[in-house]
Every structure is written in structure tokens, then in C-alpha cells.
ZAMAR-817282 format. One record per residue (C-alpha): residue in three letters; x, y, z. Coordinates in nm, 3 decimals, padded with zeros to 5 digits. Example, Ala and Ser with C-alpha at 12.3 -4.5 7.8 and 13.67 -1.06 7.14 Angstrom:
ATOM, ALA, 01.230, -00.450, 00.780
ATOM, SER, 01.367, -00.106, 00.714
END
This chain:
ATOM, UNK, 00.000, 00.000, 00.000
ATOM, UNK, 00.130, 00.314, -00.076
ATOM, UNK, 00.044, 00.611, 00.148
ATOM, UNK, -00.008, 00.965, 00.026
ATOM, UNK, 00.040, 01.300, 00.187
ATOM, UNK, -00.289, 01.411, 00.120
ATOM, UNK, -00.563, 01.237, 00.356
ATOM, UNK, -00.871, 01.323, 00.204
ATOM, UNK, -00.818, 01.154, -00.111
ATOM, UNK, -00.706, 00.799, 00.060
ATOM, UNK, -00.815, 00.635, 00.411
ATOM, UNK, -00.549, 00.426, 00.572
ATOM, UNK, -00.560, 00.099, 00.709
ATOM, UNK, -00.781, -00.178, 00.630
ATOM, UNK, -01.122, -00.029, 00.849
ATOM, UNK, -01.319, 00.225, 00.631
ATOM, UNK, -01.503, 00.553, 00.842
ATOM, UNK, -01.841, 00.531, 00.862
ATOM, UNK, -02.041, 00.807, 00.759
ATOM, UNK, -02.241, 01.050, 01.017
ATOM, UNK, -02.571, 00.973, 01.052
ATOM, UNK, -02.798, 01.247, 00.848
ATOM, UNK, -02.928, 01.452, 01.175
ATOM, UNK, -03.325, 01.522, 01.100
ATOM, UNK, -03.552, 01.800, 01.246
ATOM, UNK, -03.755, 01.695, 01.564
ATOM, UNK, -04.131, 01.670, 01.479
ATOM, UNK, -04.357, 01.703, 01.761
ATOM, UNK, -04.625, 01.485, 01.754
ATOM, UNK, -04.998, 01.624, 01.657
ATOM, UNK, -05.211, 01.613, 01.982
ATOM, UNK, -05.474, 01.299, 01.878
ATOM, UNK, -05.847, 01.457, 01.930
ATOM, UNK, -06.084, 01.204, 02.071
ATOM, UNK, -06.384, 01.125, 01.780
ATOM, UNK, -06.678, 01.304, 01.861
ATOM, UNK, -06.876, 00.963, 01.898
ATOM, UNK, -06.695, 00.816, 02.224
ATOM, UNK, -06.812, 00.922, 02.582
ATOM, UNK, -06.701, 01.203, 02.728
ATOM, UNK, -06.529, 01.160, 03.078
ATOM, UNK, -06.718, 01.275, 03.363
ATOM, UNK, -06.675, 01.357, 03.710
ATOM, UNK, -06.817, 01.131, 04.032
ATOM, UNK, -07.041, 01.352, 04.233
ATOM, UNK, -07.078, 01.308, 04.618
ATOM, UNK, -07.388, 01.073, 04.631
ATOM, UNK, -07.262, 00.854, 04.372
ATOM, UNK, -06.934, 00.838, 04.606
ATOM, UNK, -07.158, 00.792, 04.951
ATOM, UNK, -07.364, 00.504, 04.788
ATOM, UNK, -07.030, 00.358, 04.664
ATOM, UNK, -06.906, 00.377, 05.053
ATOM, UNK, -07.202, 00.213, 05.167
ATOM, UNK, -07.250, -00.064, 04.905
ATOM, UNK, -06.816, -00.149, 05.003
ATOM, UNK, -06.935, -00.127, 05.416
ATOM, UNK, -07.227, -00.327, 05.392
ATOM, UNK, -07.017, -00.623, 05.189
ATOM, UNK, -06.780, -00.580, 05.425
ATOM, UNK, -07.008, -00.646, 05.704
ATOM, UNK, -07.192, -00.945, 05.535
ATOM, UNK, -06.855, -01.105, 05.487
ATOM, UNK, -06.776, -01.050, 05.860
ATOM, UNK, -07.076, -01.224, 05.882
ATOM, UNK, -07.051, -01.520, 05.693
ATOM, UNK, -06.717, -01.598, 05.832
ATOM, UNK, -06.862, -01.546, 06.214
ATOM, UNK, -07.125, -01.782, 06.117
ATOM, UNK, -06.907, -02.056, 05.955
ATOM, UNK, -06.627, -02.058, 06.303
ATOM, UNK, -06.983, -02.058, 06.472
ATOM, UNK, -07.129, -02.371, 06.294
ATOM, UNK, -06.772, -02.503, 06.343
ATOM, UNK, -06.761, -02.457, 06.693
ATOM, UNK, -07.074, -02.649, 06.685
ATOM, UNK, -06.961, -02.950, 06.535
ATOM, UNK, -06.722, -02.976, 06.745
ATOM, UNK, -06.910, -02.969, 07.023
ATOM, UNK, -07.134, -03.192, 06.922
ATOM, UNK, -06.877, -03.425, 06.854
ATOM, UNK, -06.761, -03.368, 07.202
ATOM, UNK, -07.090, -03.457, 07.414
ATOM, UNK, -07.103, -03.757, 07.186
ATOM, UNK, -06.738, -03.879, 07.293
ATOM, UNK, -06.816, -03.773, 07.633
ATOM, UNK, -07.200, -04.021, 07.673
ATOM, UNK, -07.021, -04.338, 07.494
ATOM, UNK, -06.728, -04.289, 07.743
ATOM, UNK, -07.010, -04.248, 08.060
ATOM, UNK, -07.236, -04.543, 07.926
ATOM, UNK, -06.858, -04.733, 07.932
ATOM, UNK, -06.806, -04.638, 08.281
ATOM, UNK, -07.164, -04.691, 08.385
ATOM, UNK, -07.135, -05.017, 08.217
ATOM, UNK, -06.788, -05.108, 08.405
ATOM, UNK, -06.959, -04.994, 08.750
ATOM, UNK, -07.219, -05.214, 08.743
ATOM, UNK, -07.060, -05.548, 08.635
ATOM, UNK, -06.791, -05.434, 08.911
ATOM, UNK, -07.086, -05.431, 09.175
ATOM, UNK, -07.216, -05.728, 09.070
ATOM, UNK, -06.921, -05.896, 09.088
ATOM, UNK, -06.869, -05.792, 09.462
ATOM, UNK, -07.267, -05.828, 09.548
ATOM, UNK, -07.189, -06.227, 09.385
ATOM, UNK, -06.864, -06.245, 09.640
ATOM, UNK, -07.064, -06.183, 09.941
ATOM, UNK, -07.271, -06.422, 10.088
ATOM, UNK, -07.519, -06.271, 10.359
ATOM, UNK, -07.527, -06.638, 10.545
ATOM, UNK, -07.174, -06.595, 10.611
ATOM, UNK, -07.137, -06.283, 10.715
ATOM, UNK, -07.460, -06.326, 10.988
ATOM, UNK, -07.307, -06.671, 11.107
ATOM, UNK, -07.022, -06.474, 11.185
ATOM, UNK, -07.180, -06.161, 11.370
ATOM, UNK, -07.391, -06.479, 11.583
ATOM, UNK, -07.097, -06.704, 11.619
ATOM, UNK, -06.784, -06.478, 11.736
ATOM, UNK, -06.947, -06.150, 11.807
ATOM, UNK, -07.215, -06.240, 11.981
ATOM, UNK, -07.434, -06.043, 11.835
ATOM, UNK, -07.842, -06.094, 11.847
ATOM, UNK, -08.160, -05.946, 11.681
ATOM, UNK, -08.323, -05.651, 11.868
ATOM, UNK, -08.567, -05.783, 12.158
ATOM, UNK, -08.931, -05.607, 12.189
ATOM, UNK, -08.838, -05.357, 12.429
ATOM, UNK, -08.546, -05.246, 12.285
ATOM, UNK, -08.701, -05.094, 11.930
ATOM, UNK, -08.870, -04.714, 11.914
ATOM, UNK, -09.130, -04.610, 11.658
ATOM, UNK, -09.169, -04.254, 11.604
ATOM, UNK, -09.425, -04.135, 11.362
ATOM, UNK, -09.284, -03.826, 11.085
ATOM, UNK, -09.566, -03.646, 11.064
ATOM, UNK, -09.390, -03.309, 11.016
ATOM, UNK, -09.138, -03.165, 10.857
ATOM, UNK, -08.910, -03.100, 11.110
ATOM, UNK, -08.599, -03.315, 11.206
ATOM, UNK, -08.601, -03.537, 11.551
ATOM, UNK, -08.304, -03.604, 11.781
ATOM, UNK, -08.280, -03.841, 12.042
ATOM, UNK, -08.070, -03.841, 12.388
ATOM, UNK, -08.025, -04.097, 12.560
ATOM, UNK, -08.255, -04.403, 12.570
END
């Protein structure tokens, strides 16, 4: 390669200059008018706001509500579920009870225990003279001193 003295004429090395990009006039864009057809916007007056208010509070307070009402019915069934528990495990208890008793009523004979009372304690039935009768005719309580 052979280089010149004048530059303008030749560009050296093997990377060519790009050119300036051409600089164009900024265009505002036109302000876009809405068609006369579509809806104009409007303002919210007062009321309308108010009876917007109200409709939000009153939802608000229906959904309270509901969800006071459903832990309610929840609270309920539980319940429910409780007493139930709680009868089977009396009517077990109840049932337990009384075959215990009856197995202690069927391990006590009455014969025995009065042969014993007779035999070594000595003990006798009541002679005539020795029982009281009172009648309860009122409602008041009787004590008794002595003989």
C-alpha cells in the first residue's frame, strides 16, 4: 500500500469511516383529538361516592358475617362431637360400674357374714323392748338423747 500526503483523497488501514448519521428535524407529535362519537369523561359527584361507601361497608359487614357464622357452625360441630365422645365414654363407665358391683354383690354371701356376727361376736336381733317407733308427721328433724 502506498500512502499519500494528502488524507482526504485515501483512508489508511484496512477499516473504512463510517459516515455520520444524516441529523433530521424533531417533529412534535400532533395532539390525537378524541372522535366526537366516544363518551365524554365525567366527574363522580358526592352521592354517587356515599352510595359507593355504603354498598363497600355493607359487603364488608356481610362477609364479617358469613365468616362469624361458619367458626360458629364449626364450633358447633365440634361440640357436638364432644358430648357424643363424652356419653359413649359415661355409658362405658356406667357399664364397668355395674358389672364391678355385681361382681362384689356375687362375692358376698349374707349367710356368712350373719353366722359370723352370731358365732364370734355375739351379736343378736333386737328384743321387743329395745325398738322405738316414732311417727314423721312433720317436717321438722327429731333427735334423740339418751334411751
Amino acid at each position: 500500500m502506498a500512502i499519500r500526503n494528502n488524507y482526504s483523497d485515501f483512508v489508511q488501514g484496512t477499516a473504512a469511516r463510517k459516515e455520520a448519521p444524516v441529523q433530521r428535524p424533531y417533529v412534535r407529535p400532533a395532539k390525537q383529538t378524541a372522535p366526537k362519537n366516544k363518551a365524554v369523561r365525567r366527574r363522580i359527584s358526592l352521592p354517587e361516592v356515599a352510595a359507593a361507601m355504603l354498598a363497600l361497608f355493607s359487603f364488608a359487614i356481610c362477609a364479617y358475617m358469613m365468616v362469624s357464622y361458619v367458626r360458629l357452625r364449626s364450633e358447633l360441630t365440634e361440640m357436638n362431637r364432644s358430648v357424643t365422645y363424652k356419653r359413649s365414654e359415661l355409658s362405658s363407665m356406667i357399664s364397668h360400674n355395674d358389672a364391678e358391683y355385681n361382681r362384689i354383690m356375687a362375692s358376698v354371701d349374707l349367710a356368712d357374714i350373719e353366722a359370723i356376727a352370731r358365732g364370734e361376736l355375739g351379736m343378736t336381733y333386737a328384743s321387743e323392748g329395745q325398738i322405738c317407733f316414732y311417727s314423721g308427721e312433720t317436717s321438722d328433724y327429731m333427735r334423740r338423747y339418751g334411751n
